[in-house]
Phi, psi and omega in degrees: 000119177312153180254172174305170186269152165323326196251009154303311177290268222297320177266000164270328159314286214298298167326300180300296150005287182288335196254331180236337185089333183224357191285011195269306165316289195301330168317293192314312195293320168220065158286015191245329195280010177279305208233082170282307201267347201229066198249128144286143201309173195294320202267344171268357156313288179302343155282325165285329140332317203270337166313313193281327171316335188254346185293168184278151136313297163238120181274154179291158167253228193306314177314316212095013165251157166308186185248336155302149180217092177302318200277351173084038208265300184272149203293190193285307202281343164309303212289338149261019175253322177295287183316328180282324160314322138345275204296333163299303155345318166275358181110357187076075172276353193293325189260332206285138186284151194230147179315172173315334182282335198262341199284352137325288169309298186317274213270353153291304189302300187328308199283317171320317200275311215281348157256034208221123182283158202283144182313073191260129145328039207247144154306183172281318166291000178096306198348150157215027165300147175270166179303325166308321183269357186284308157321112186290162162310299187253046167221054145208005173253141197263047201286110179218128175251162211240135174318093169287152178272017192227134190242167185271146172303342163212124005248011156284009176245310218286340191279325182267346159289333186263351170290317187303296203282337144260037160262329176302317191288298181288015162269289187323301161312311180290316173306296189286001156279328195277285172300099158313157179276107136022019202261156197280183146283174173307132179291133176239118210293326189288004195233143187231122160282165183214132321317157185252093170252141185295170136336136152330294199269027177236011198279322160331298177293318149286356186251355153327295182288321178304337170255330184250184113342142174293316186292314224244281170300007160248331174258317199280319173284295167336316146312276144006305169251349131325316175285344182281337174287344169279299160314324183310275200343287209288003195228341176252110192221049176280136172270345201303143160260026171258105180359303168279026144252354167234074200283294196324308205289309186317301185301346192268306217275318176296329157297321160351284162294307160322300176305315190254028161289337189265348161311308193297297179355287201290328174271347199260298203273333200233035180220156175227242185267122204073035195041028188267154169313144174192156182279119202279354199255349178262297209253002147115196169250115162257084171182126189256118181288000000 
């Protein structure tokens, strides 16, 4: 008959041990009747002693506790699904057969593994929720929220347009009380003054017909840098508000202005009698506000 492993023994020692309290005598007693004919020689004793002399008293299980529970806190069927999980572990010692002294031991791991529920994932309370769902979303979502640049239109835009505009309006009053208006005489039909000039802020679109066709300077270029001023939003779509950072938006509004500023110029200080070119420091200025 093979004999059982050392360390089979030993933990079936300590089990008992732990469990009645009194099986350590009977282990002793009968340990010399286990292994009578295969007794090692006197010099090979002390070699065979020192594993077990070095091994833990109670080795741990998977957790890290002991397989005893002096207090009685974990149930029966944990403390047997751990024994049988052990005896699987070794290799299945469970099944080779053991002597008269084991056969007690033996046959308790036996009964455990053929009564021991297939092997689930559970907590210390029996639980089996996974870590996920136990866990909130959001203290594993890395969440950060970011500062919008955008306001809704009423009432931040609309309240500062209607302050600005009445402030414009009680300037335009207090001005146009203080200052007279810039006005002419009575229109006279038999008389055309020369030059006959628009407004300032139509002199551009005249002086505009002295170079092109009437079509092309009234509709086709106005149209044109109108439309483009509809686009810039859409084609410049930098958010930044800081200057050196909006070379595209500056350079389209300042060609803008320039251009059609130098229109006005050119119609108010350099056109004279018969809208012809003329010099304002020789033939003087023909234009009146």
């Amino acid at each position: 008959m093979p004999d059982v492993p050392e360390h089979l023994l030993r933990r079936s020692r300590e089990r008992r041990e732990a469990l009645g309290g009194g099986g350590g005598e009977e282990a002793a007693a009968e340990q010399p009747a286990e292994t009578p004919a295969a007794e090692p020689p006197a010099a090979e004793a002390p070699a065979a002693e020192a594993p077990a002399a070095e091994a833990p008293a109670t080795p741990p299980n998977d957790e890290g506790r002991p397989p005893v529970d002096p207090a009685g806190k974990i149930p029966a069927h944990l403390l047997a699904r751990s024994a049988a999980r052990r005896v699987e572990a070794t290799g299945g010692g469970a099944a080779t057969p053991a002597p008269a002294g084991t056969a007690a031991p033996a046959a308790a791991a036996a009964t455990a593994v053929a009564t021991a529920p297939a092997p689930t994932m559970t907590g210390p309370e029996g639980h089996t929720q996974r870590l996920l769902t136990v866990v909130k979303a959001g203290s594993i979502q890395d969440v950060k929220a970011t500062p919008g640049d955008k306001v809704h239109v009423w009432p931040h835009l609309l309240v500062g347009e209607f302050a600005a505009a009445l402030a414009m309006t009680a300037f335009l009053l207090v001005f146009s009380a203080v200052v007279n208006a810039p006005l002419l005489s009575m229109a006279n039909p038999n008389f055309t003054p020369n030059p006959s000039k628009a407004p300032w802020y139509f002199l551009g679109l005249q002086e505009l017909l002295t170079m092109f066709h009437p079509m092309v300077a009234g509709v086709t270029i106005p149209g044109i840098g109108i439309f483009a001023l509809i686009l810039a939003p859409y084609s410049d779509r930098n958010p930044s508000q800081h200057p050196e950072d909006r070379k595209f938006a500056i350079a389209l509004f300042t060609l803008f202005l320039m251009f059609w500023a130098v229109l006005v110029i050119i119609g108010s200080f350099f056109r004279g009698p018969g809208f012809n070119f003329t010099l304002p420091w020789r033939d003087g200025v023909f234009f009146d506000l």
